[in-house]
C-alpha positions as CSV (number, residue, x, y, z in Angstrom):
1,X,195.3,183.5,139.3
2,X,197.4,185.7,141.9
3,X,199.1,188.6,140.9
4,X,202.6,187.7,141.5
5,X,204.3,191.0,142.8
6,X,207.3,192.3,144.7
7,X,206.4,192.9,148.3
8,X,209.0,195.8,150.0
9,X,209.4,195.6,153.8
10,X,211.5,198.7,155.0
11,X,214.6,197.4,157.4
12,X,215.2,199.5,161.0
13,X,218.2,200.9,159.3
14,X,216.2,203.4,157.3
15,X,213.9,204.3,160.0
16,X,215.5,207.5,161.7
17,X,215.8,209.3,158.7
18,X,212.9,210.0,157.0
19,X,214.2,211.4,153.6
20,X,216.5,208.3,153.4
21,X,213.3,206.3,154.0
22,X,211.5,207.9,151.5
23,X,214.2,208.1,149.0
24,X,214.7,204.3,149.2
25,X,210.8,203.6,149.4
26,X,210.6,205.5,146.0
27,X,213.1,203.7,144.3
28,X,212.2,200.3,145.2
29,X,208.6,201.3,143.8
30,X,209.7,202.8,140.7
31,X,211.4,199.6,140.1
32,X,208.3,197.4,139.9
33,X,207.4,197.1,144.4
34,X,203.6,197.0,144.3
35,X,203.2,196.6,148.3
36,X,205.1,198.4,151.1
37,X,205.3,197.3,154.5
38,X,206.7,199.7,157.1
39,X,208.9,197.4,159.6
40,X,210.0,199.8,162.5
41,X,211.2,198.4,165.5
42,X,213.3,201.2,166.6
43,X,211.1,204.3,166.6
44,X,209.2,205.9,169.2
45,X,205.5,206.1,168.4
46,X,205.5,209.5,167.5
47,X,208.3,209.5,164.9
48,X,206.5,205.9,163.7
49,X,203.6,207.5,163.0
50,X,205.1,210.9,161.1
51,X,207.0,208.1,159.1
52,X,203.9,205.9,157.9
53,X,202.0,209.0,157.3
54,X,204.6,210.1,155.0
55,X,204.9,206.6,153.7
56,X,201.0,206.3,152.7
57,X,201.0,209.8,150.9
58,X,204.0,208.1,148.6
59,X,202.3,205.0,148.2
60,X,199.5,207.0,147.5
61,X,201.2,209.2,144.8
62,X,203.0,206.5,143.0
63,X,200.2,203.9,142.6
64,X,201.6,201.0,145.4
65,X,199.7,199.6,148.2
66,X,200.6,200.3,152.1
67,X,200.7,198.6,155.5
68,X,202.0,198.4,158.7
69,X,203.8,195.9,160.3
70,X,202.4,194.7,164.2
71,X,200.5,197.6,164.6
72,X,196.8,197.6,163.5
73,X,195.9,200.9,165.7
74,X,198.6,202.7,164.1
75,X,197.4,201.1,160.4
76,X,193.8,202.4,161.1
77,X,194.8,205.5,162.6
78,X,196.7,206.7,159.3
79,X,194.3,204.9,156.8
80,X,196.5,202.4,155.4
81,X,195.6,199.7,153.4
82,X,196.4,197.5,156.2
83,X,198.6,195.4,158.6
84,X,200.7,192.4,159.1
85,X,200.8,190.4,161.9
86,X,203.4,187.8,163.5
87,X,202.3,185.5,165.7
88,X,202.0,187.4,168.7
89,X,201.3,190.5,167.4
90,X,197.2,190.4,168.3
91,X,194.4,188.7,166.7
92,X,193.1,188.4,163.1
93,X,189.8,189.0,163.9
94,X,190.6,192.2,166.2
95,X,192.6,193.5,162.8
96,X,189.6,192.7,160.5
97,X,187.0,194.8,162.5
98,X,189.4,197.3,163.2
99,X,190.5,197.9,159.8
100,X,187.2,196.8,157.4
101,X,186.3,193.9,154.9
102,X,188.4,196.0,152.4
103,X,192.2,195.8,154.3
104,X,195.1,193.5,153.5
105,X,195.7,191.7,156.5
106,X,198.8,189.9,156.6
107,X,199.9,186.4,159.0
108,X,203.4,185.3,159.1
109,X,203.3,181.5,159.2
110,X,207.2,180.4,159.2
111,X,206.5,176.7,157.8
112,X,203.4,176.3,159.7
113,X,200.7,175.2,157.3
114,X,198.0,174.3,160.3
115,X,198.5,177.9,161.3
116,X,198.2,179.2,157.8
117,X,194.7,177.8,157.5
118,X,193.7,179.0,160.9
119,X,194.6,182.6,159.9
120,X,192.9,182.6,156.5
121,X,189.8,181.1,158.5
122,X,190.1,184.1,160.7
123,X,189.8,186.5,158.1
124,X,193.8,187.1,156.9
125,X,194.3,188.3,153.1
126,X,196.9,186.7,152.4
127,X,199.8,184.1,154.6
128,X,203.7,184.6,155.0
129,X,206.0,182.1,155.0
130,X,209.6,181.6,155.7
131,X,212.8,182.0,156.6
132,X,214.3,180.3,153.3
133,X,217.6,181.7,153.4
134,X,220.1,183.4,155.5
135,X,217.8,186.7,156.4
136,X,219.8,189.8,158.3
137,X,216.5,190.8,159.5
138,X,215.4,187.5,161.4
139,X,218.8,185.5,161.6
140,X,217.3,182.9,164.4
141,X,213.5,182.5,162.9
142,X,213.7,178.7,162.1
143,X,214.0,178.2,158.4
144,X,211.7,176.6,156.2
145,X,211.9,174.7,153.6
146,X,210.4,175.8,149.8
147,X,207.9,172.8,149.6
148,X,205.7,174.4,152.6
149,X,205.0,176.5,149.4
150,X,204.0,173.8,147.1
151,X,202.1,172.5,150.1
152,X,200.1,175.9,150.5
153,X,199.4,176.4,146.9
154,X,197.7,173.3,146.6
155,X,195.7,174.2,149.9
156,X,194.9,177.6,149.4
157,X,193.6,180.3,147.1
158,X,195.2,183.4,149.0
159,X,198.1,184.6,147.9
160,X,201.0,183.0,149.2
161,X,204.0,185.2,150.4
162,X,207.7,184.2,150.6
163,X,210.2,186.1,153.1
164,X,213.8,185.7,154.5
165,X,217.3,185.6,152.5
166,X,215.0,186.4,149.3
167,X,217.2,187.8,146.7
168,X,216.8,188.2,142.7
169,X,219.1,185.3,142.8
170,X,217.5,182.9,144.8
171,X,213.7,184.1,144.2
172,X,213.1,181.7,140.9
173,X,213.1,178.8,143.4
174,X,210.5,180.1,145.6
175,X,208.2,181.2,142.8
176,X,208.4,177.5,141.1
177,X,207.7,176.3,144.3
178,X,204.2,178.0,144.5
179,X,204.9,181.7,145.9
180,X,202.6,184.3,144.7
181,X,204.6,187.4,146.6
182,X,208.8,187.9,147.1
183,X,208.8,189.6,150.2
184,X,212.5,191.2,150.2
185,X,214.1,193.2,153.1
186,X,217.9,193.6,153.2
187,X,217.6,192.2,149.4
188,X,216.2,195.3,148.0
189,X,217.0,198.3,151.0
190,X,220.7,196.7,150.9
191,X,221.5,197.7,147.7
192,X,222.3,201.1,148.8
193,X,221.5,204.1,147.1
194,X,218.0,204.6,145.4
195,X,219.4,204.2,142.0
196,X,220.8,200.7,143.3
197,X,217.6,200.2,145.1
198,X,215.8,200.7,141.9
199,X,217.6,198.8,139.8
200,X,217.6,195.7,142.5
201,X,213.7,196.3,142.6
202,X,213.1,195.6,138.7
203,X,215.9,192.4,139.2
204,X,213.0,191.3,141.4
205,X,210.7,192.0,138.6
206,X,212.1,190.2,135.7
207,X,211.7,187.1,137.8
208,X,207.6,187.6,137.7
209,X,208.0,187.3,133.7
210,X,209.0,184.0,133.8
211,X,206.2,180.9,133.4
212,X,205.8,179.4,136.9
């Protein structure tokens, strides 16, 4: 069976200060985050890639997995452990013999199960799905409803990823429903400070304790 895990995605927010980033990236995996996405859409490329080099040696340091969001060159420049990729964000394939059999490759899906089996079938780790709730991050991404989760978990044996809204209140639902990962944004990076941010992180947790 699928690990179930907490999956941190850092919000723009936290991008132009690096200590803040790696304060909050810290906490949120001393409180149980096993996976750490950099999300940067504000950077230039230069400060992007100090940042995710920094990033990797935490992740690195503290036992927790790391990749990049959109950018695969940037991913296999650094030595991540790999990307995720949105719809238009390049191919699957391209990512696959860029960054080696061994990478995480992620696809976001939103509710789309046909495209969920087309990225699997081109060599994805592992499929995204969502918005389920009210998400700061992505406020117009359509939202989708939990039993695209049931659906997937009958359909596939990759883990299964929930994002958008996700918070330790409402994350119970989407596990039952067949997630495997609680992707959180504003959820966990919201709470503030990194002793919130821990705290918020192992709230996650607990949730990965109960029987599906």
């Amino acid at each position: 069976m699928t690990t179930r895990m907490l999956y941190a995605v850092t919000p723009d927010s936290l991008a132009a200060d690096r200590q803040r980033l790696l304060d909050a990236c810290a906490a949120a995996i001393a409180g149980g985050a096993r996976l750490l996405q950099y999300r940067d859409k504000a950077s230039v490329p230069d400060a992007r890639q100090r940042n995710a080099e920094a990033l990797l040696a935490l992740c690195r340091a503290q036992g927790a997995r790391f990749i990049v969001n959109d950018d695969g060159r940037l991913a296999a420049a650094i030595g991540a452990d790999g990307v995720h990729l949105g719809k238009s964000d390049g191919a699957i394939e391209a990512a696959r013999a860029q960054l080696g059999p061994e990478a995480l490759i992620g696809a976001s899906c939103s509710y789309d199960l046909l495209r969920a089996e087309a990225a699997l079938a081109a060599g994805a780790s592992y499929v995204a799905f969502g918005r389920f709730f009210a998400s700061n991050t992505k406020p117009d991404a359509p939202p989708a409803d939990p039993a695209v989760l049931t659906a997937a978990r009958k359909q596939f044996l990759a883990p299964i990823c929930a994002i958008g809204g996700v918070t330790p209140d409402n994350g119970a639902l989407l596990l039952s429903a067949g997630a495997d990962w609680l992707a959180a944004v504003d959820g966990l990076f919201g709470a503030g400070n990194p002793a919130d941010i821990e705290r918020r992180a192992r709230a996650y947790c607990a949730l990965f304790e109960q029987p599906r």
